[in-house]
N, C-alpha and C positions, 0 to 999 in steps of 0.2 A: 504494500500500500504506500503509495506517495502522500508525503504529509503537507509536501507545500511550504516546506519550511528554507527551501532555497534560496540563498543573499541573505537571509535573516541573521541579526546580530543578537550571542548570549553572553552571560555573565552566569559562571558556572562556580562559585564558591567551594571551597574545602575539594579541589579537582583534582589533586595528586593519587588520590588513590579512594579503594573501595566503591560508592555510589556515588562520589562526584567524577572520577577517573569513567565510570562507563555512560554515566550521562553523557561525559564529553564526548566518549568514541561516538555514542548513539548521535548526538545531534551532526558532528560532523559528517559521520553520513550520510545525513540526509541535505548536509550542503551546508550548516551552519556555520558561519562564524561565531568566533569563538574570543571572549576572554576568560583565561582560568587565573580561580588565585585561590592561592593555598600561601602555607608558612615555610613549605619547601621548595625553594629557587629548583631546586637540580633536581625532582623528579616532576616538575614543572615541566622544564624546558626537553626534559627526555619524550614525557609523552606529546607535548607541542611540536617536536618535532619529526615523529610518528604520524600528527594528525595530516599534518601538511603533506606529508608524501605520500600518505595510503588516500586523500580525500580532496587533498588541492584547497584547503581551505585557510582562510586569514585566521592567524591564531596568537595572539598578546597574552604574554604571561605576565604576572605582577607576583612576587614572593611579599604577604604581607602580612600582618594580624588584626584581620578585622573585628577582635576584641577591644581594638584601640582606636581612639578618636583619629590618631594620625592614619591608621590602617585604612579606616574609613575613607577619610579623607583623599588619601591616593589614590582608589580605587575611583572614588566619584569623579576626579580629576582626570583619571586616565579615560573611563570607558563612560564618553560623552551621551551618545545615543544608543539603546539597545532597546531590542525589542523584547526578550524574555530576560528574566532575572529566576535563575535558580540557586536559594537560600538553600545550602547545607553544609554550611562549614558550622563546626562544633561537637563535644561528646561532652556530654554530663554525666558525671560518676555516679557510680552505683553508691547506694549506701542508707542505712537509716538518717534522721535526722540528729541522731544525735552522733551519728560518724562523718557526715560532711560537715565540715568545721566550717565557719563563715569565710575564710580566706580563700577553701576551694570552692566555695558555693558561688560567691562572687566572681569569682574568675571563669567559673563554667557559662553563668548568664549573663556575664558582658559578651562572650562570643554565641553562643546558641540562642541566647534570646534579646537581649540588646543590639546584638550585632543582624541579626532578620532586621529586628526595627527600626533600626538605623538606615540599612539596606531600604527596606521598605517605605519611607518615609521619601527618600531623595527618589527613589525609580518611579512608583507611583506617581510622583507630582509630576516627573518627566515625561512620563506614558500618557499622564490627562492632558499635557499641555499638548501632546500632536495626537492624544483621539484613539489611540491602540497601545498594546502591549498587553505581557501575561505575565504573571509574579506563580510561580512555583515553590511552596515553600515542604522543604524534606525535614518531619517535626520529628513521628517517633511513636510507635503504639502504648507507649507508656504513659502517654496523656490522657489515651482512653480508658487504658483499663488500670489505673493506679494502684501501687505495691506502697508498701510505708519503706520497705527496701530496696524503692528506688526514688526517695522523696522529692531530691533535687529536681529528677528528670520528669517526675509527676509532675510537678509544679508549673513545672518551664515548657513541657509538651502541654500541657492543656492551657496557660497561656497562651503561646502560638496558634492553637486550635482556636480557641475563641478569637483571636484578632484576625486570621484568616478569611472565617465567616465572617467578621462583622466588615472586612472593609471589602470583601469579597463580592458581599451582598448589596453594598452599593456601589460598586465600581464600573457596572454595566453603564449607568447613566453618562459615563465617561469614555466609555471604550475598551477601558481595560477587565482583564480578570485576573484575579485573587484565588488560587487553591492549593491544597496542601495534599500531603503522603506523609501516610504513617506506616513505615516500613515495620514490619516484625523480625524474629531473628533471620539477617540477613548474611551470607556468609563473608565475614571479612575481618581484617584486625580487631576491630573494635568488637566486632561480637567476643571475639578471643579474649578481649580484655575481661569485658564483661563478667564471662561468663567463667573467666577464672578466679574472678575476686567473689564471686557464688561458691566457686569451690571452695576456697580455700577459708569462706566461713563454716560450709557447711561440714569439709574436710581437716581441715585445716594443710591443705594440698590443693595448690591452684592448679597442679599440671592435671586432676583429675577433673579439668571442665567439662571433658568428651561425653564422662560418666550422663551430664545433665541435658546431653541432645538426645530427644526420642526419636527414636529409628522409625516410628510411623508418621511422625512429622517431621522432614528433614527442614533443615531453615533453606530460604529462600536465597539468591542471588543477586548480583548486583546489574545484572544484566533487564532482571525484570524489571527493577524498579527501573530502569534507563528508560526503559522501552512505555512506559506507562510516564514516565516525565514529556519524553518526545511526545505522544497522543496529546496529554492534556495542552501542550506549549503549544499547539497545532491548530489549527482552523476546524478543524473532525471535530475540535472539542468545543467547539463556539458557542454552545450553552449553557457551558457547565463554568461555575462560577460560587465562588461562597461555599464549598466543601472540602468535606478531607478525602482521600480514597485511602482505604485501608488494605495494606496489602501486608498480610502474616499467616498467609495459609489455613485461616478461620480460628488463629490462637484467639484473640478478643472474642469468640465465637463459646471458646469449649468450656 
């Protein structure tokens, strides 16, 4: 299926690897330009430079931390005009409330959740002022179905969830659309992280994370949520606005 998405300019945060790195692949094949920014320069310009020869497409990398006002900054300064903005640079730590200490907590949502709204805020107003664009924002199924053992990320995912839909739901009047993905376990570093600091509470052995995947529910891919970011950034998806799509294999389900 041709999405249409060819000459169109993205902004693909946290792109070095996992679900921002196949976003990337995905939209550039379907013609996209591309700016990626992550906090790593050199596996930046490795996969930028992949893009360009497997897909012939413009690709600006920026190494930045857009947990920071200057991070921000540079990036709003570098990538003037864009027509999709995919928000997913960020991990918020696992943990009760009373194990995330206010130092890592703070430092988790200046980038996952200050750092979308920050994003959000500058693209938004640039997408109303010429009448289109799409804001893709990558939250987390832990906003929807809340763990007290995953407090931070509860928090900060159902945040995002709610600012989604609400600026979602009025954005049509402008042009634009507003929606999000809540990815379940997906397979990648961070799951890894995750899902070893579960062991090593419940084991006191993080290498035993493996133990904690069910074999009838394997985790998901980073390729599918790619592939469901492309649809929604797309013209296929031109009524869909003000929602989250949940993709974790029916875990919020069971």
């Amino acid at each position: 299926m041709d999405l249409g998405l060819r000459g169109r300019i993205a902004i693909v945060t946290g792109a070095s690897k996992g679900i921002g790195r196949a976003c990337a692949e995905r939209l550039a094949a379907e013609g996209v330009n591309l700016y990626l920014v992550s906090r790593s320069a050199v596996d930046l310009d490795a996969l930028a430079a992949m893009l360009r020869q497997e897909h012939n497409v413009s690709v600006i990398t920026l190494a930045a931390d857009l947990g920071t006002q200057e991070g921000v900054r540079q990036l709003v300064a570098t990538a003037l005009d864009v027509d999709i903005l995919v928000n997913n640079a960020g991990a918020i730590p696992q943990g009760t409330i009373d194990v995330v200490d206010d130092a890592k907590w703070r430092h988790a949502w200046d980038l996952k959740v200050f750092g979308y709204i920050n994003l959000m805020r500058v693209y938004n107003a640039r997408m109303r002022d010429k009448g289109r664009g799409v804001i893709v924002n990558i939250i987390g199924a832990g906003g929807e179905r809340p763990s007290a053992a995953y407090a931070a990320g509860a928090g900060g995912n159902a945040a995002l969830m709610a600012l989604t839909r609400a600026m979602g739901g009025a954005s049509p009047a402008y042009g634009v659309r507003i929606v999000g993905i809540n990815p379940g376990a997906i397979a990648t570093d961070r799951m890894v992280t995750m899902l070893s600091v579960r062991a090593k509470e419940r084991w006191s052995d993080a290498a035993r994370w493996k133990e904690l995947l069910d074999p009838k529910f394997p985790p998901g891919t980073p390729a599918q949520i790619a592939d469901a970011i492309a649809f929604l950034a797309s013209d296929r998806s031109a009524y869909t606005t003000g929602t989250i799509l949940t993709i974790d294999g029916g875990h919020c389900s069971r």
